[in-house]
C-alpha positions as CSV (number, residue, x, y, z in Angstrom):
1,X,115.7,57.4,-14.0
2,X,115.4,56.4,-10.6
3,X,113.8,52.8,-11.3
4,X,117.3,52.5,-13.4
5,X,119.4,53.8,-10.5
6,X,117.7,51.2,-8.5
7,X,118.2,48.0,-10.9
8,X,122.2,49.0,-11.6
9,X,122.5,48.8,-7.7
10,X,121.6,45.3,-7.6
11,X,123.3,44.6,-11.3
12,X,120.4,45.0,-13.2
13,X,118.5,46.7,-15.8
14,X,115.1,47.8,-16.7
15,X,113.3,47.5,-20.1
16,X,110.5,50.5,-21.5
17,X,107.9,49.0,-22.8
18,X,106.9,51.4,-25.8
19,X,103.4,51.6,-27.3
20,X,100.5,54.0,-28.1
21,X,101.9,58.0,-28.4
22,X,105.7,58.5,-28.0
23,X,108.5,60.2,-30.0
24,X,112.2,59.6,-31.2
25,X,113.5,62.5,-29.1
26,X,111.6,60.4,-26.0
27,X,113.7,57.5,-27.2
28,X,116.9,60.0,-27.3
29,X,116.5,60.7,-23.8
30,X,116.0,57.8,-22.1
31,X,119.0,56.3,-24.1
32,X,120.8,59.5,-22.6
33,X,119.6,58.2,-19.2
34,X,121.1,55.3,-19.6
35,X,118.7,53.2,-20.6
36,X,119.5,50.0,-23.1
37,X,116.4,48.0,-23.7
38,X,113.2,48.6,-25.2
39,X,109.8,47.0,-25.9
40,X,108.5,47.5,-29.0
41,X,104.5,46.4,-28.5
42,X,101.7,46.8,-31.0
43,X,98.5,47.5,-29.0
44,X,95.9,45.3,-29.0
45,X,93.9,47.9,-30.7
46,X,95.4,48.1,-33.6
47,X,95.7,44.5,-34.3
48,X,91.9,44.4,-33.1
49,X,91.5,47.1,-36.0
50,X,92.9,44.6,-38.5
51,X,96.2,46.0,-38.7
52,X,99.5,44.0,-39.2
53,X,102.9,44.0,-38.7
54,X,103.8,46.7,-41.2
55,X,106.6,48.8,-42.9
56,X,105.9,51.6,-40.0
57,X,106.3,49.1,-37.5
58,X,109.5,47.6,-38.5
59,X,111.0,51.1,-39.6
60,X,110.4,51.9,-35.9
61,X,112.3,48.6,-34.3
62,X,115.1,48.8,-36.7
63,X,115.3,52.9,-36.2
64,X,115.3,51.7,-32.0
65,X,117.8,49.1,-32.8
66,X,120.2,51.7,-34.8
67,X,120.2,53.8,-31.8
68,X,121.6,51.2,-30.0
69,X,118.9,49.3,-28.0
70,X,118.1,45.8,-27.6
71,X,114.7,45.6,-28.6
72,X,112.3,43.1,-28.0
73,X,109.1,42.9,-29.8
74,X,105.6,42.1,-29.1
75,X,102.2,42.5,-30.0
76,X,99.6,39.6,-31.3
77,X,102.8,37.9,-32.3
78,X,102.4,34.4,-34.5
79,X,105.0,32.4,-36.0
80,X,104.3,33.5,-39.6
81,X,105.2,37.1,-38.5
82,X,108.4,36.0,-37.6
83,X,110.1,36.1,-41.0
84,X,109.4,39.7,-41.3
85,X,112.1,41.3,-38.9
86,X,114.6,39.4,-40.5
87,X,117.9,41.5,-40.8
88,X,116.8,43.7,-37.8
89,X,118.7,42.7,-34.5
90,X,115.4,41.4,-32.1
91,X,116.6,40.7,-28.9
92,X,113.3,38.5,-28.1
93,X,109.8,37.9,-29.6
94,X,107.4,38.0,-26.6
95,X,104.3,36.2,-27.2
96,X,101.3,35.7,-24.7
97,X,97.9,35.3,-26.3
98,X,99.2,33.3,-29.4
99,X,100.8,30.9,-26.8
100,X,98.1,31.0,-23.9
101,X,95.3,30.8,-26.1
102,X,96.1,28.0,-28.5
103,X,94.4,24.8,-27.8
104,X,98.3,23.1,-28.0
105,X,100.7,25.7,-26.6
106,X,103.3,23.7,-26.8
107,X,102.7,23.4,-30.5
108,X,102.7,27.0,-30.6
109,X,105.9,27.4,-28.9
110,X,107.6,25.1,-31.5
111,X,106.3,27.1,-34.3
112,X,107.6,30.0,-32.9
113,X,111.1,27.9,-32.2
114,X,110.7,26.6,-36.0
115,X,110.5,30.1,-37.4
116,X,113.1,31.7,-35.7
117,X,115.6,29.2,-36.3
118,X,114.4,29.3,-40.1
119,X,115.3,33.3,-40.1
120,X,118.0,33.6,-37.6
């Protein structure tokens, strides 16, 4: 609340980056606070278990985005994901490792252009 308080004063805003344990009556409140944006990030864990971008995941984001808050997604993000949150409102796809560790990042980055574009 206070970090919010803070970023309004100097026309800003603050994002919550959301991961591991938290609830929809979490989500209720800080949207009660005030707050607009939200992270959605898959742990490395999980994708380190072999899990992928599934149902549960975008039922979450779209549930988030329904409530009203611009969410951004993240998480072991590659191009070929991309096509699956089609039809929910993303406000950005934030992706580090599949950028940073490619041998041509800038290859990378167009995929990830080329596959937005294709679904947006």
């Amino acid at each position: 609340e206070k970090a919010l308080e803070v970023a309004r004063r100097y026309d800003g805003d603050i994002q919550i980056e959301l991961y591991g344990d938290w609830t929809f009556d979490q989500a209720e409140q800080w949207k009660a606070l005030g707050l607009r944006q939200a992270i959605y990030h898959r742990g490395r864990d999980a994708q380190a278990a072999g899990k992928t971008w599934d149902d549960s995941d975008l039922d979450k984001i779209r549930r988030l985005a329904d409530m009203g808050f611009l969410v951004s997604v993240t998480g072991g993000l590659t191009p070929v994901d991309i096509p699956l949150f089609k039809g929910i409102p993303v406000k950005a796809f934030i992706s580090g490792r599949t950028l940073y560790g490619d041998k041509d990042p800038a290859r990378s980055a167009i995929e990830f252009r080329e596959a937005i574009d294709a679904s947006w």
